[in-house]
C-alpha positions in Angstrom: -42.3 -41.9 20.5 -40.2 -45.1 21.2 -41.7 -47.1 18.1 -41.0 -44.6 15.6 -36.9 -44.7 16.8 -37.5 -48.4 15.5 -37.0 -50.1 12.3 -37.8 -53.4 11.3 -35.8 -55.2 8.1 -33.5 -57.7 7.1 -30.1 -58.3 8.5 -28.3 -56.4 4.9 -30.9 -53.4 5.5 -30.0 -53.0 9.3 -26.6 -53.7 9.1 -25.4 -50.4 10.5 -27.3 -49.9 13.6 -25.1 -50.9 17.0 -28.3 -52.1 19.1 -30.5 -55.1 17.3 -32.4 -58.0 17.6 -33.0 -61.0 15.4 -36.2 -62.2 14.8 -37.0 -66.4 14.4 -38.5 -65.5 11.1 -35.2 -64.1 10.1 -36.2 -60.4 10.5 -34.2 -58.2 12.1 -35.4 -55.0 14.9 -32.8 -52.2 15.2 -32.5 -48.7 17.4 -32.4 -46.1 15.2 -32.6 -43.5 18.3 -29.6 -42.0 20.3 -26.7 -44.1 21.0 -25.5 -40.9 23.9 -25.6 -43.9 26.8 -25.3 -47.9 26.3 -28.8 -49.2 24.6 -30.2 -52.9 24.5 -33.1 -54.2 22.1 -34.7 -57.5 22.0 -37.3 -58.3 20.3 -40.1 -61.3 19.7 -42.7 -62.2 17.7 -45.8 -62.9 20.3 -46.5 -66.2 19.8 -47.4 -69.3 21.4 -44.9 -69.8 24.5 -43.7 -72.7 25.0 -45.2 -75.2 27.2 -41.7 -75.8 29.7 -41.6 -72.5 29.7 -45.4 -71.2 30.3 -45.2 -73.9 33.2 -42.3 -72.4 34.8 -42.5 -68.6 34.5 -46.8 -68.2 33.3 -47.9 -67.3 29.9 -49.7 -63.6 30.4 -47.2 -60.9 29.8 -44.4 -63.7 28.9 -42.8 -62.0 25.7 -42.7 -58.6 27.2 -41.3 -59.9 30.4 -38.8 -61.9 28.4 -37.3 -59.5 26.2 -37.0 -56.9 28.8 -34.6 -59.5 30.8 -32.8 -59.7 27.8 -32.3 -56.6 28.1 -31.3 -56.4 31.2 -28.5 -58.9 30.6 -27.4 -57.5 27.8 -26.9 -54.0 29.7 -25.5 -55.5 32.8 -23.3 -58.0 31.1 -24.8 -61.1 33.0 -25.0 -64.2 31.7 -27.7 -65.5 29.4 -28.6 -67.7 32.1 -29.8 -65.1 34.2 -32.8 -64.3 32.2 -34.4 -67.5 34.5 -33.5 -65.3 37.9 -34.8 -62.3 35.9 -37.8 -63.5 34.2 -40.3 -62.9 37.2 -38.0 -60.1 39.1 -40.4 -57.1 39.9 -38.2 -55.0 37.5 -38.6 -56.8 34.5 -42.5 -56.7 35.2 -42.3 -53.0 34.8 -43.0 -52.7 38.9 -40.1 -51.0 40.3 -36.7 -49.9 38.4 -34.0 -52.2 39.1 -30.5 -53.0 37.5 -29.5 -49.5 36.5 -31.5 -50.5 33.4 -34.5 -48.0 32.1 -36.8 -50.5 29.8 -39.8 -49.7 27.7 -41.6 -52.2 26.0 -44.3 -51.5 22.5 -46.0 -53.8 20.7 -45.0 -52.9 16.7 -47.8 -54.3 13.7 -46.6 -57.7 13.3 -47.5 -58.8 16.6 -43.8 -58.1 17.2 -42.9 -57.3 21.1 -40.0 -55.1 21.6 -38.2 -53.6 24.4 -35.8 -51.0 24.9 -33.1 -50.7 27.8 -31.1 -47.9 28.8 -28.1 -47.8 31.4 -28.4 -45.1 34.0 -26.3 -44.2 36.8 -27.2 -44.1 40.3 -30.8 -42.8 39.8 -30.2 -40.7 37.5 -30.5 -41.1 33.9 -27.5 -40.0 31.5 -28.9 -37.3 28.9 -32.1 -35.3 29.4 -35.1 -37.3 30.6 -38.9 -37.8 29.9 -41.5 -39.4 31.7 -41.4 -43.6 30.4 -44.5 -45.2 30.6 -43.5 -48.1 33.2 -40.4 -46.5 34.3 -40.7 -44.4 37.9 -37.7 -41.8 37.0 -37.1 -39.7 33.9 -36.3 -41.8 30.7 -34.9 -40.5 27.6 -36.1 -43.4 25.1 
């Protein structure tokens, strides 16, 4: 189960895991699953959006859409700046893969939002797969 190759703690606690994500409350989410191909976590605490950004890109689905772009950029080594182009691409809303990138997204207590991205090569996933959730080809998260 994705969640449970999660851990949520301060920055001193997490310290040695490669793939994190800081939290605005100064919390930190960390991968504590295989590190066998390139992985990407980002992670939010669902809460009110924004109003310039809820204009631009909608509210429903925003953190989850949002932290799998990160994601993504993190991954494919685009700029942050991307994450405006990515924000309402079809692969980001968990509708098609896209990127190379294989994402899954939980919700952990906390009302914290995470997702999970890892790299695959031409269709086919490094490592031994299993069936994602959102993602249309085998997955190993």
């Amino acid at each position: 189960m994705l969640d449970g190759r999660l851990r949520v703690g301060s920055d001193a606690e997490l310290a040695g895991y490669r793939a994190r994500s800081h939290l605005h409350d100064g919390r930190v989410v960390a991968w504590a699953g295989s590190y066998d191909v390139p992985v990407a976590v980002d992670a939010e605490v669902d809460r009110t959006v924004p109003m310039a950004l809820g204009r631009r890109f909608g509210t429903d689905g925003f953190w989850e859409r949002w932290t799998r772009a990160e994601c993504v950029v993190k991954l494919t080594g685009r700029g942050v700046v991307d994450i405006v182009d990515l924000i309402d691409d079809d692969a980001v809303r968990g509708e098609r893969p896209g990127a190379g990138v294989c994402l899954s997204t939980v919700h952990l207590p906390g009302d914290i939002v995470v997702s999970v991205g890892r790299l695959h090569r031409e269709g086919s996933l490094w490592g031994i797969g299993r069936s994602a959730g959102d993602c249309s080809f085998a997955c190993n998260l």
